[in-house]
C-alpha positions as CSV (number, residue, x, y, z in Angstrom):
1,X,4.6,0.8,-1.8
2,X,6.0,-2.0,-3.6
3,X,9.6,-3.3,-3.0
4,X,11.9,-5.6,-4.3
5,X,13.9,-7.8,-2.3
6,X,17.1,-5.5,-3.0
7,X,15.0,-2.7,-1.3
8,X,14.1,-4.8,1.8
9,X,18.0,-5.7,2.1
10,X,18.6,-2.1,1.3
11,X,15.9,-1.4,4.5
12,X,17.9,-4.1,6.8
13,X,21.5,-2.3,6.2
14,X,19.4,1.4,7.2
15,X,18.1,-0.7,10.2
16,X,21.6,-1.7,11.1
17,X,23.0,2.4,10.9
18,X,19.7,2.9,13.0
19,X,20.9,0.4,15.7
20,X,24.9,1.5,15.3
21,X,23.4,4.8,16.5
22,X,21.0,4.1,18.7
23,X,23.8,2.2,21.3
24,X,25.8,5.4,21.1
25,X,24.3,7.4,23.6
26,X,24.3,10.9,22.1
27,X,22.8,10.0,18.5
28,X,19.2,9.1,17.7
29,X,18.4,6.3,15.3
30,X,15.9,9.0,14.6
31,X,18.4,10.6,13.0
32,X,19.4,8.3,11.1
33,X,16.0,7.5,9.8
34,X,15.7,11.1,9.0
35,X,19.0,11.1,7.2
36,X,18.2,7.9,5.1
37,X,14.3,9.0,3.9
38,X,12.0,6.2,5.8
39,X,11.2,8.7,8.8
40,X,7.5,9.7,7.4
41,X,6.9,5.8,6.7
42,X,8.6,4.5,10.0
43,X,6.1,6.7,11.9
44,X,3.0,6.0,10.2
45,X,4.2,2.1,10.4
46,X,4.4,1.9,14.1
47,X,0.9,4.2,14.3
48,X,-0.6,1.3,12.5
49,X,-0.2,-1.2,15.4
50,X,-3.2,-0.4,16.9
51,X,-6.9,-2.2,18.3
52,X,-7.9,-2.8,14.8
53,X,-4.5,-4.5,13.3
54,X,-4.6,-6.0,17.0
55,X,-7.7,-7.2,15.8
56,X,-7.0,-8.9,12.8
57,X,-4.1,-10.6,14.4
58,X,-6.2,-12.3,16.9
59,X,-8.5,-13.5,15.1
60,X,-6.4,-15.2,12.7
61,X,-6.0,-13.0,10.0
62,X,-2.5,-12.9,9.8
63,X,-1.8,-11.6,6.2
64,X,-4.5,-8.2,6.9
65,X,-2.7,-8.0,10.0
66,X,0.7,-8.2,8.2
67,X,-0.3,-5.9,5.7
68,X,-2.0,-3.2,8.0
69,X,1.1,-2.5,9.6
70,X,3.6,-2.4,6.5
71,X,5.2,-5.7,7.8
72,X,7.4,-6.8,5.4
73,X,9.1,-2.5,5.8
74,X,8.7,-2.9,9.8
75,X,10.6,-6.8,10.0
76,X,13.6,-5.6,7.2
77,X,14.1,-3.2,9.6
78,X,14.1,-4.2,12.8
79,X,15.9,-7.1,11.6
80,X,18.5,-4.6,10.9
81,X,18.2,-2.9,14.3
82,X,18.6,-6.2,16.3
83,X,21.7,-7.3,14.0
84,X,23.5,-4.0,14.9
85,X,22.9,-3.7,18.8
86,X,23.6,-7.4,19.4
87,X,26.4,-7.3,16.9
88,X,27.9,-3.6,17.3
89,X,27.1,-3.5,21.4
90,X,30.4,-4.7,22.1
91,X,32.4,-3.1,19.5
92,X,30.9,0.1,19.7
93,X,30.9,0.3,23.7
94,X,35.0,-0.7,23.1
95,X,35.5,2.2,20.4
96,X,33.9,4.5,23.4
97,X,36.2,3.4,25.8
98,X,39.6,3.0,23.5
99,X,38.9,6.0,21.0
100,X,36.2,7.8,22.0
101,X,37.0,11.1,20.7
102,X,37.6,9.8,17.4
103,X,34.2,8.4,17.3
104,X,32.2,11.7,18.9
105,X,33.8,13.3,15.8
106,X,32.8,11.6,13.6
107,X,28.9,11.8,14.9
108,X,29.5,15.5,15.5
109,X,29.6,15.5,11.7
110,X,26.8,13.7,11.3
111,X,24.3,15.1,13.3
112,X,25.8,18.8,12.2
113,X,24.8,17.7,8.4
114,X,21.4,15.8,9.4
115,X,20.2,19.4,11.6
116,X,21.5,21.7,8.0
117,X,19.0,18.9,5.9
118,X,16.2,18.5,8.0
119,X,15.9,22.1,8.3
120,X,16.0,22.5,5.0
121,X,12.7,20.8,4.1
122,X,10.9,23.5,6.5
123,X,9.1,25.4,3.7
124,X,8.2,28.2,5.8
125,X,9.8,30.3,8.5
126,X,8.0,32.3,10.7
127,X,7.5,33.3,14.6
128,X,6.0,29.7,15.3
129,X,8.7,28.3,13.3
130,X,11.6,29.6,14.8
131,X,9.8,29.8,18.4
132,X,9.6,25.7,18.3
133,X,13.1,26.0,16.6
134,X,14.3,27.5,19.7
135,X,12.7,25.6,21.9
136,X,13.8,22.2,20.9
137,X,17.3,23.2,20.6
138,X,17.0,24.3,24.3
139,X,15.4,21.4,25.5
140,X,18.1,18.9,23.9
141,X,20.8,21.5,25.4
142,X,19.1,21.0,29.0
143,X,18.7,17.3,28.2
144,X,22.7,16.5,27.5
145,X,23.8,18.6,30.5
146,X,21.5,17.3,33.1
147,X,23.2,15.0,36.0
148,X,22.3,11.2,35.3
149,X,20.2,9.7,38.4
150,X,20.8,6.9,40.9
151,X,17.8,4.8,40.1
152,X,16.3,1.3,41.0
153,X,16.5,-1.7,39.3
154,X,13.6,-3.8,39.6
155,X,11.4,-5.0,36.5
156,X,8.8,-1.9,36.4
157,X,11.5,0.7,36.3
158,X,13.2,-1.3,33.4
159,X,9.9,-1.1,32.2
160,X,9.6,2.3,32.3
161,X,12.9,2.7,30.8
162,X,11.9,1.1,28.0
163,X,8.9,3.4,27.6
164,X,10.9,6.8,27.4
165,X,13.9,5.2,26.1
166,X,11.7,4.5,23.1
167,X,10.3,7.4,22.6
168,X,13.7,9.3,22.3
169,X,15.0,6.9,20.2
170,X,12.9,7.6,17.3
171,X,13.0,11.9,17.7
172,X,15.9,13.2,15.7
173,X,18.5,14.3,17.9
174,X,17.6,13.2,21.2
175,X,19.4,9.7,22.1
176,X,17.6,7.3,23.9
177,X,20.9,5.5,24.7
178,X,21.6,8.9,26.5
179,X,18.1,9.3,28.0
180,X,19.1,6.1,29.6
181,X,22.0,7.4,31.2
182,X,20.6,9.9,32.7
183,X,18.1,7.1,33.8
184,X,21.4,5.8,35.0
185,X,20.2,2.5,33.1
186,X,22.6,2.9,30.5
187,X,25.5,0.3,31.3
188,X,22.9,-2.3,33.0
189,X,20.7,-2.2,30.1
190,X,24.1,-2.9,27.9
191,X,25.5,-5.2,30.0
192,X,21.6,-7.3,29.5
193,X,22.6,-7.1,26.3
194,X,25.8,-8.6,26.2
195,X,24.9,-11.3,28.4
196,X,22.0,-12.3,26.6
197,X,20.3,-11.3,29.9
198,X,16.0,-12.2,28.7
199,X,14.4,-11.2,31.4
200,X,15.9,-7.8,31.6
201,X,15.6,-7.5,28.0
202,X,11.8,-8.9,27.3
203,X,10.9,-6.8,30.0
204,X,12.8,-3.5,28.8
205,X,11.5,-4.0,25.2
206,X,8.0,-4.4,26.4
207,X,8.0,-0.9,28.1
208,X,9.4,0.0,24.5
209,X,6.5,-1.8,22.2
210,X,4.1,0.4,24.5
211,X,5.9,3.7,24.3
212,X,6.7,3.8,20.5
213,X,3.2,2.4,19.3
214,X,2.0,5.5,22.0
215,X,3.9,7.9,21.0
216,X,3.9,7.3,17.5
217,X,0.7,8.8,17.0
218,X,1.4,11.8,18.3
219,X,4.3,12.5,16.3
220,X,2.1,11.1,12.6
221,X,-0.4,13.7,13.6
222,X,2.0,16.4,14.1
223,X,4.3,15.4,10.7
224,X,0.8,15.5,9.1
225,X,-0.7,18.4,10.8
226,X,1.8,21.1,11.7
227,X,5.1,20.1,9.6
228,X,7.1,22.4,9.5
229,X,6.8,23.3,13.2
230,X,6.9,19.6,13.9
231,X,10.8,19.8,11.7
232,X,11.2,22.7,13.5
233,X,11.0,21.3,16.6
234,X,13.1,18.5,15.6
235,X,16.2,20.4,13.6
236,X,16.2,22.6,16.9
237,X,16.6,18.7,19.0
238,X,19.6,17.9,16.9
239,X,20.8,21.1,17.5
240,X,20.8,21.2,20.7
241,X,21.8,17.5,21.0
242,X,25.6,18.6,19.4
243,X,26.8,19.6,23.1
244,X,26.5,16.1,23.8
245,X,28.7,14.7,20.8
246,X,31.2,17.2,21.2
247,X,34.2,15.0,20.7
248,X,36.8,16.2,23.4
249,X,35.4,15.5,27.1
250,X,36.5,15.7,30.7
251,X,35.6,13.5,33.2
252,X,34.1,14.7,36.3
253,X,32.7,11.9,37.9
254,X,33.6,8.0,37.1
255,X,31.7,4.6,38.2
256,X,33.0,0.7,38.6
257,X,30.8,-1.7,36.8
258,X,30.5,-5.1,37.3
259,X,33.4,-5.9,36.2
260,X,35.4,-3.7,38.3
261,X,36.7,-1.8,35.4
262,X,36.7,2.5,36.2
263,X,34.0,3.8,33.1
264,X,32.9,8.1,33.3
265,X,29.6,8.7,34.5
266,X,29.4,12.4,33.9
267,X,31.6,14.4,30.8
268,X,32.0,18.0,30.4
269,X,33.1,19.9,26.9
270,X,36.9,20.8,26.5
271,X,38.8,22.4,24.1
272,X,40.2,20.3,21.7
273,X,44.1,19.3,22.6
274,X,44.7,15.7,20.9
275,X,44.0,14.1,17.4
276,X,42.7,17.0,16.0
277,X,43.5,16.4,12.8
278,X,42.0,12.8,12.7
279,X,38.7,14.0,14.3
280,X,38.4,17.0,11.6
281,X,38.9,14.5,9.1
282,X,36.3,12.0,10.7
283,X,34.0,14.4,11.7
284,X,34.0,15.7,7.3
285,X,33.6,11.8,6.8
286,X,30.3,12.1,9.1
287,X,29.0,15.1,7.2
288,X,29.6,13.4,3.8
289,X,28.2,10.5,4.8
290,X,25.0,12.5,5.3
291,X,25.1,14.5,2.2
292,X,25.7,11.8,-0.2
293,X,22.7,9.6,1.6
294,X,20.5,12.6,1.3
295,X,21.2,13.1,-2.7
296,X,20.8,9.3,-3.0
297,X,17.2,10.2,-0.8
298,X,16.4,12.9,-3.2
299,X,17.0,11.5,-6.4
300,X,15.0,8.0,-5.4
301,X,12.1,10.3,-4.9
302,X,12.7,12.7,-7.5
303,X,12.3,9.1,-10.2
């Protein structure tokens, strides 16, 4: 696919949305790649890193290598992924804390349009269908209301953070910022971040590199083999995933982090008894956002 260099700039500001979601935890930059069109070719991108593009890189040949892979799509958006979670990590992890119903609602919206347009492009509905349908929207359910884990913190555990972390991360609907709280790596992985912490974070984003060009192949192979119970499978993981960005919470349990500052470790779903009216109107803002990025999707492909 050719691009122009207003399409790779257009790729770096759908990496940064990618990154903005993937440091919530409750939204997948999954998603968001569904939601913006590049899903398909993100997928097949990372599938591509593999012994024989390996190959070509260490032998020298840089530009076969580069082209194997899709480079120039993979760098415009990563590059858009790092500027977001080393940029927005801070900000984002402040709007949690200082509004964060306002900010569940409006990726309540979100996620409630992307599960209406991904299962829209299932062509067929049938037992196999629905029964993966089903299934993934039970699985997410299980997923958001399990109890986060007291957990280790030495390098191979970060490692295999990074690993599943990953591997959520790019499934529509399932969060790998959330996976990581129930990992209970969430905050130290953040804090990494902040800090500019290298060792924790080369180590974490090697665990990734291996799960994602892993995983990757088996989710290629199922887009390409069994679609529509692969979207299925995925409109039901967004479903599901809504119980998590519910946007009114009550704290059950609480933690100190290092900074001695009292943070909620596990949320449970109320009714809704302050700024409804601002989280309706965010959460409509969410679901616009969606629809008007999915037309813009559409009619791309459509010329």
């Amino acid at each position: 696919m050719k691009r122009k260099m207003k399409d790779y700039a257009l790729l770096t500001l759908k990496g940064i949305c990618m990154g903005a979601a993937d440091v919530v935890p409750g939204v997948s930059g999954g998603t968001i790649a569904f939601i913006v069109g590049i899903y398909d070719e993100l997928i097949d991108s990372i599938k591509s890193i593999n012994r024989e593009s390996l190959k070509m890189f260490f032998t020298g040949k840089w530009k076969t290598f580069w082209r194997m892979i899709n480079g120039n799509f993979l760098f415009s958006l990563l590059l858009g992924i790092g500027i977001s979670i080393f940029s927005l990590a801070k900000l984002i992890t402040w709007l949690l804390v200082a509004y964060p119903i306002l900010v569940w609602a409006f990726f309540f919206g979100l996620v409630l349009a992307s599960t209406w347009f991904v299962g829209k492009d299932i062509k067929e509905w049938n037992w196999k269908t629905l029964t993966g349908f089903v299934l993934g929207a039970a699985i997410a359910y299980y997923i958001t209301v399990a109890t986060p884990a007291e957990t280790p913190s030495n390098l191979l555990f970060i490692f295999l953070c990074g690993a599943i972390a990953i591997c959520a991360m790019i499934l529509p609907g399932i969060s790998g910022s959330f996976i990581l709280v129930l990992l209970g790596k969430y905050f130290f992985v953040m804090e990494a971040v902040k800090t500019f912490n290298l060792k924790i974070i080369l180590v974490f984003a090697a665990g990734a590199f291996l799960g994602i060009t892993s995983f990757s192949r088996v989710l290629s192979y199922a887009l390409k083999h069994f679609r529509n119970i692969t979207l299925a499978v995925l409109t039901g993981f967004m479903l599901g995933s809504l119980n998590k960005v519910w946007p009114w919470k009550e704290t059950v349990k609480t933690f100190v982090d290092s900074h001695g500052v009292t943070k909620p470790l596990i949320e449970v779903n109320a009714m809704p008894d302050q700024y409804i009216l601002e989280a309706a109107l965010l959460a409509l803002a969410g679901f616009f956002l969606v629809y008007v990025l999915e037309k813009l999707s559409s009619r791309k492909s459509a010329g």
